[in-house]
C-alpha angles and dihedrals in degrees: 000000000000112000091251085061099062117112131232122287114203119200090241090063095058108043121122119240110269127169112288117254120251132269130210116230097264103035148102144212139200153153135248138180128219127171100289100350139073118204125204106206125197109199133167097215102239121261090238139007118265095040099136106246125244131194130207127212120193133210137254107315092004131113137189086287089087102060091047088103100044089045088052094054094050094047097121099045107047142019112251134230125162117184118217088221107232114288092019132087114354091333112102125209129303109254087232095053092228106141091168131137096247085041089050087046091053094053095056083048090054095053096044095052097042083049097052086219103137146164097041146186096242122207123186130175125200098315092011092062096061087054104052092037075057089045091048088047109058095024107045090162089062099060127065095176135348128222119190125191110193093326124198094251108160110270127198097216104031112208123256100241095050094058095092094053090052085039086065082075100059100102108255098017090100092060100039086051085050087062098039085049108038091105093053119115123232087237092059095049091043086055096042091060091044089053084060114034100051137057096221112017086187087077088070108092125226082256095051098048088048088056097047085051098051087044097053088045085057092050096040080063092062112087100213087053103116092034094059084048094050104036084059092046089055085047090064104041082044086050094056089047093067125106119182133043085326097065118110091236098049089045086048083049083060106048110110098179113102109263130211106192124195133201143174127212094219097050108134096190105048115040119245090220085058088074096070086056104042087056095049083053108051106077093214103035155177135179127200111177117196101188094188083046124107134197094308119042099169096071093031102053101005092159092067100037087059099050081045086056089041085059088046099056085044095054095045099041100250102105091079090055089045110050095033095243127155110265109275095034091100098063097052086048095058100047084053099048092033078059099047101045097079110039124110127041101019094308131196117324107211135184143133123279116184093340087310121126102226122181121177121201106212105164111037089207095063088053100051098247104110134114120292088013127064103349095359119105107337098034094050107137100280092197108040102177079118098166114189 
């Protein structure tokens, strides 16, 4: 056989055997094959038919682990659907090696299309959120609302503690870290991205943190590892660089679907200040500020963030659709659960600030989101491999 007779080979085909990743009790996951690509997808099948579909898209390092408790908590109003991106997770490689933005952004096109699923209630975290805000922005058919958690929007002064994850993307950096770094337990790198990503670490259990370790040793088997890490690093460093209708911002500027954007005050990877622009910004838009919050709030307060999504759905008329009330339901419902958000404790303080809804959560506990109630104890990130 000639060499022009040889047929394809796909990444997928070619991946050594490694542990399988974990699965929470009530969901599913599966494969599926796109042109190119081949998606793992996490899903909770949905408690009855109708329910509008969502679909989740994690952060640098990161997988569809991150999104298990605030699909959980939104079990009974949408139908669920977290993507392991391309090279992370359970996803191998593109064929084509493109971990950028816009690549990433495509992937999440491809499934959706071939799925038939939007439009759609779209979540992205970090990295995740500048895909979707690119998603929302160039299909705007295929998004219903958008939710962003700290998302990788370009900053001007980026903050101190995020230059070694843009770092990952200088050619050769990856591989020098790998040797600096090849005595490191996975127990020290899991706590070092626990140290960042999120706003208290001590929230994480014993049983959390041994599944975050047994996670990273599964992916330390797999050789494209650290390439899939630095070429989306470079994505997102390539990303902030560009001006035009293909800026972030001026994507963001585009975006018609009705946003809820979330933000915490001790995130050490997106920058706070970042929130009052990001609101200006989205045409359509809501801001929840969680001030004790990291990089990753979903998996830090999920609780809140799903009341914040509820709101969403009820401000924007979806709530009805989702939750299969009669019409005009939605509306009693938000005024009751607007009331009751803030109460105890000093609660949530919420207005409006240049035609923008704003809500800071000042006291955890008034909102629901302490510990031992809302994401206290029993709602600590039960998969902590957070990524940025």
């Amino acid at each position: 056989m000639s060499s022009t007779e040889l047929p394809s080979v796909s990444a997928a085909s070619v991946l050594p055997k490694v542990a399988p990743v974990r699965v929470g009790e009530g969901e599913r996951l599966r494969s599926v094959g796109l042109p190119g690509i081949t998606l793992t997808v996490r899903s909770r099948p949905p408690v009855r038919e109708g329910l509008p579909p969502a679909l989740y898209v994690h952060g640098l390092g990161g997988s569809s682990q991150n999104w298990s408790q605030l699909m959980a908590e939104l079990e009974g109003l949408v139908d669920s659907e977290a993507l392991d991106l391309p090279g992370f997770g359970d996803s191998p490689p593109p064929d084509d090696g493109d971990y950028s933005v816009t690549g990433h952004a495509r992937a999440c096109i491809r499934y959706l299309d071939a799925a038939g699923r939007g439009p759609v209630h779209l979540f992205g975290n970090s990295l995740g959120g500048a895909i979707a805000t690119r998603v929302a922005a160039v299909r705007p058919d295929l998004v219903r609302t958008l939710t962003l958690i700290s998302p990788a929007l370009p900053e001007i002064r980026v903050q101190r503690s995020a230059v070694p994850t843009a770092l990952l993307g200088v050619p050769g950096i990856a591989a020098l870290f790998t040797r600096i770094s090849r005595d490191w337990t996975a127990e020290q790198r899991v706590r070092g991205v626990l140290g960042l990503c999120y706003g208290d670490p001590g929230q994480v259990t014993p049983e959390a943190f041994r599944h975050a370790v047994e996670e990273l040793e599964r992916r330390l088997q797999l050789p494209y590892f650290w390439d899939a890490m630095a070429r989306s690093s470079r994505g997102i460093v390539n990303a902030y660089t560009l001006g035009g209708q293909h800026g972030l911002w001026r994507q963001a500027e585009r975006v018609l679907a009705p946003t809820l954007l979330v933000y915490g005050g001790r995130d050490q990877l997106v920058g706070y200040r970042m929130a009052q622009r990001a609101a200006r910004t989205f045409r359509d838009s809501r801001l929840l500020s969680l001030p004790d919050a990291g990089h990753v709030a979903m998996m830090e307060y999920p609780e809140t963030v799903a009341t914040a999504f509820r709101e969403l759905l009820a401000d924007s008329g979806e709530l009805a659709s989702a939750a299969g009330e009669r019409p005009g339901a939605a509306s009693d419902r938000r005024t009751v659960e607007t009331e009751g958000f803030g109460r105890g404790g000093g609660g949530g303080a919420r207005g409006s600030r240049d035609g923008v809804s704003v809500r800071t959560v000042r006291d955890a506990d008034g909102a629901g989101a302490s510990t031992g109630s809302g994401a206290g104890a029993n709602d600590k990130a039960d998969d902590t491999n957070a990524g940025s």
